[in-house]
C-alpha positions as CSV (number, residue, x, y, z in Angstrom):
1,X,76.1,81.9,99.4
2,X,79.1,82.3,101.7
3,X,78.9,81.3,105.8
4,X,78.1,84.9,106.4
5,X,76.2,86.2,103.7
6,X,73.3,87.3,105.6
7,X,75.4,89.4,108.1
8,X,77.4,90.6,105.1
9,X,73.8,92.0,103.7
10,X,72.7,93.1,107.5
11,X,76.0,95.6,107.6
12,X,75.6,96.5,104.1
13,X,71.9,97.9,104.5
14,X,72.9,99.6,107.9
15,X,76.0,101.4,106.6
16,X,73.8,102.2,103.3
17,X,71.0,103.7,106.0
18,X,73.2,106.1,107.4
19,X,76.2,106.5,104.4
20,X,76.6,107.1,101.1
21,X,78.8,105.5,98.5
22,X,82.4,105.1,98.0
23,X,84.2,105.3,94.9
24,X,87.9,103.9,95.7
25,X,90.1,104.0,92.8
26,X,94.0,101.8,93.0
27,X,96.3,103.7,90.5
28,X,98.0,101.1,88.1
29,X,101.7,102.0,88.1
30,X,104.0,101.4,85.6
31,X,105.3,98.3,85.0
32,X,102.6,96.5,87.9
33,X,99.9,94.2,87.3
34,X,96.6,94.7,89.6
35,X,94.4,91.7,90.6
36,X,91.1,91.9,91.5
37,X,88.4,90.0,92.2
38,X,84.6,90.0,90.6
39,X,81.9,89.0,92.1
40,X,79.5,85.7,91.5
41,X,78.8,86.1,88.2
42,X,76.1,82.9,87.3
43,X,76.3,80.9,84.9
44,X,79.0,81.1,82.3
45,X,78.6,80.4,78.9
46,X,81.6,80.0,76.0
47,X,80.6,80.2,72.1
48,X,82.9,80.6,69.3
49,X,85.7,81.5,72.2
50,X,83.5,84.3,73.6
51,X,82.6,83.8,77.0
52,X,79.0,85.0,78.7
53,X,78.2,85.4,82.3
54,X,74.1,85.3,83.7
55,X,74.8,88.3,85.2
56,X,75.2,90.1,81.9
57,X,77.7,92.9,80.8
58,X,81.1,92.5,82.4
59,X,82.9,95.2,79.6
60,X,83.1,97.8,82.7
61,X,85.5,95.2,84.5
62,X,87.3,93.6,81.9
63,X,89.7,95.5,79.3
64,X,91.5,93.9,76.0
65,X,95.0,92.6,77.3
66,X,93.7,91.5,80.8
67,X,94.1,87.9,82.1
68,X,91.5,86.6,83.3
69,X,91.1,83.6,86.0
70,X,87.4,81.6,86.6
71,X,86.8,79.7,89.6
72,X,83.7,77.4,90.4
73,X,82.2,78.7,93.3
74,X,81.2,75.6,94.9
75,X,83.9,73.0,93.3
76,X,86.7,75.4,93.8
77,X,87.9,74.1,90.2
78,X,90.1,76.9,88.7
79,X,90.1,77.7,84.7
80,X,92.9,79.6,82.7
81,X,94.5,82.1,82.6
82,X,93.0,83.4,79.2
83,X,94.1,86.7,77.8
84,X,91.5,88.7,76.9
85,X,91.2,89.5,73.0
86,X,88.4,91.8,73.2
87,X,85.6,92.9,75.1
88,X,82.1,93.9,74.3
89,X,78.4,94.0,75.9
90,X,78.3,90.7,74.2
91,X,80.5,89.4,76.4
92,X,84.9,88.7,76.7
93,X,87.0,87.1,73.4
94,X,89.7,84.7,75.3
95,X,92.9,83.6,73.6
96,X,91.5,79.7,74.4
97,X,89.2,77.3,75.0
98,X,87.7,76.3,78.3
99,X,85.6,72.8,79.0
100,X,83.6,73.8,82.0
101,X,80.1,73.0,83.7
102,X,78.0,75.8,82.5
103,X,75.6,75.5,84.9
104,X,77.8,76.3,87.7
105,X,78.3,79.3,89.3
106,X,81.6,81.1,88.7
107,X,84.0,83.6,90.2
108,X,86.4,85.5,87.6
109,X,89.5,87.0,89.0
110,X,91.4,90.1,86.9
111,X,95.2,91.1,86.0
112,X,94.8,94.3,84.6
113,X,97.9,96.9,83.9
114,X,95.1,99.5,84.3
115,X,93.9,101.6,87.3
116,X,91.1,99.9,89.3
117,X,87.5,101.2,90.3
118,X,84.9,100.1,92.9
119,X,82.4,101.6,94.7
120,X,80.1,100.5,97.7
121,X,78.5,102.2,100.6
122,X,80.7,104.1,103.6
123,X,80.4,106.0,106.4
124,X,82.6,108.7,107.6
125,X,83.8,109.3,111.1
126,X,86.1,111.8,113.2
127,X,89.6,110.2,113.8
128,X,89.8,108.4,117.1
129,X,92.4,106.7,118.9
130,X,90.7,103.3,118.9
131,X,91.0,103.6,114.9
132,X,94.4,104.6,115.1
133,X,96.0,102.5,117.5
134,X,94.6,99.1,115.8
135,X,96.9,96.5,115.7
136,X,96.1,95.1,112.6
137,X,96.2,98.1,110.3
138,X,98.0,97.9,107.3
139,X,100.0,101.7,107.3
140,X,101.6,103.2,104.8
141,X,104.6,105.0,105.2
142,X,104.4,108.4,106.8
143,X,103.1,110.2,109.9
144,X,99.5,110.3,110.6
145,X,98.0,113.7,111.0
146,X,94.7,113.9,112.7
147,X,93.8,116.9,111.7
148,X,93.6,115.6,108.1
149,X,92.3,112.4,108.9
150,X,88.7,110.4,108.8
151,X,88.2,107.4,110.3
152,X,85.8,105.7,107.7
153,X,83.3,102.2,107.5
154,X,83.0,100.5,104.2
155,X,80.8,97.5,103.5
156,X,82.6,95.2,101.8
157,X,79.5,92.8,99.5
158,X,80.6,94.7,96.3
159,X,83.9,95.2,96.5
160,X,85.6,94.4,93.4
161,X,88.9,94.1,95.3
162,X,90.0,95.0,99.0
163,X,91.3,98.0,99.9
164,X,94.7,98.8,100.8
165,X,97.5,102.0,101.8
166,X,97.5,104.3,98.8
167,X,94.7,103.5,97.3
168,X,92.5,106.9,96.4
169,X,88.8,107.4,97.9
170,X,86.1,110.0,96.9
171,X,83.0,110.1,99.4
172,X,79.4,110.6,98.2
173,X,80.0,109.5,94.3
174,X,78.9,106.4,92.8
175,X,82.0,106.8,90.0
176,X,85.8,108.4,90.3
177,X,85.5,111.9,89.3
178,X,89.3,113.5,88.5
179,X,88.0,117.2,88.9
180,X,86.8,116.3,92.5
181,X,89.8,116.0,95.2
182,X,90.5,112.4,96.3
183,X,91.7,111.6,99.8
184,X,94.1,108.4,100.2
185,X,93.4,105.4,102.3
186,X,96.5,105.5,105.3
187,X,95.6,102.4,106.8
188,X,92.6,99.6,106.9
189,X,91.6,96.2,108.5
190,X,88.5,94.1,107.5
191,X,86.1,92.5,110.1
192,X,86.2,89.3,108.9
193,X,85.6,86.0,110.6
194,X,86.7,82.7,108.6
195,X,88.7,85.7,106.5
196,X,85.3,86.6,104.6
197,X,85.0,90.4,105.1
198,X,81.9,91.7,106.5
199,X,83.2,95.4,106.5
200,X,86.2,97.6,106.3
201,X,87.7,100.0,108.7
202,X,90.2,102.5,108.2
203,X,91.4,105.6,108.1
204,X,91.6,108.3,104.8
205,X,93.6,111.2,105.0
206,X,93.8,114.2,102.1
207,X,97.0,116.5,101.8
């Protein structure tokens, strides 16, 4: 459990009150690796190369041809990389062997070559100048119209990784659907003390 787990969970029940989910997709493009983080996946188990987390089925996270980092959670002891062989509901083949406490509790951090999906709960807002005139915000290139523009609130517990300019966002869906329009995050910064993010603001705009 992290410093500020509980207010993590406090912001994540409020937003999820008065929201609805997220789905926020980052587009792999060609020739770019993505890395993500998973979240506190138990205990890990490796037999016969095939690795097995408490938390069960990681096959939606992990793809054949991924590497794949594991840290202890409380040790900070890092293991790999491993290339991932294949992938099932069993759990993920590695290219390796790994000597590690099994009993600990693990982290697993992803390179994947393929596009990236997570969802959590939001809230969406009318543009405002305070949203748009944050210091910290991460733009991407371009001109801000307001007209086209939401300020929204993401809570970030189950964010697989952070988001960021350009990534794609579909409100009220709990997977990316292609036939629905996406809009496209312009800019964000995380409210995050001791750099653990509570939530996310930002702004989405759609063409």
């Amino acid at each position: 459990m992290t410093k500020y787990q509980e207010e993590i969970d406090d912001a994540r029940e409020m937003i999820q009150e008065f929201g609805a989910p997220f789905a926020v997709r980052r587009k792999a493009e060609p020739g770019s690796v993505n890395i993500y983080s998973e979240s506190d996946f138990g205990q890990l188990t490796l037999l016969d190369d095939t690795l097995t987390f408490a938390s069960g089925d990681v096959s939606a996270v992990v793809s054949a041809g991924d590497r794949i980092f594991l840290r202890e959670v409380a040790q900070f002891a890092n293991r790999g990389p491993f290339t991932v062989l294949s992938v099932s509901t069993l759990g993920i083949v590695i290219d390796g062997s790994l000597t590690a406490d099994t009993e600990a509790e693990w982290f697993m951090d992803v390179q994947s070559n393929a596009d990236m999906d997570t969802t959590e709960a939001g809230v969406l807002l009318p543009p405002g100048s305070a949203t748009k005139n944050s210091f910290d915000f991460d733009f991407r290139a371009g001109t801000l119209q307001l007209s086209r523009a939401k300020d929204f609130i993401l809570a970030a517990k189950d964010l697989a990784f952070d988001p960021g300019p350009g990534d794609l966002v579909q409100f009220g869906s709990e997977t990316f659907d292609e036939d629905q329009p996406a809009w496209t995050v312009f800019g964000c910064t995380p409210i995050a003390p001791d750099d653990e993010p509570i939530i996310w603001m930002g702004i989405i705009t759609k063409d």
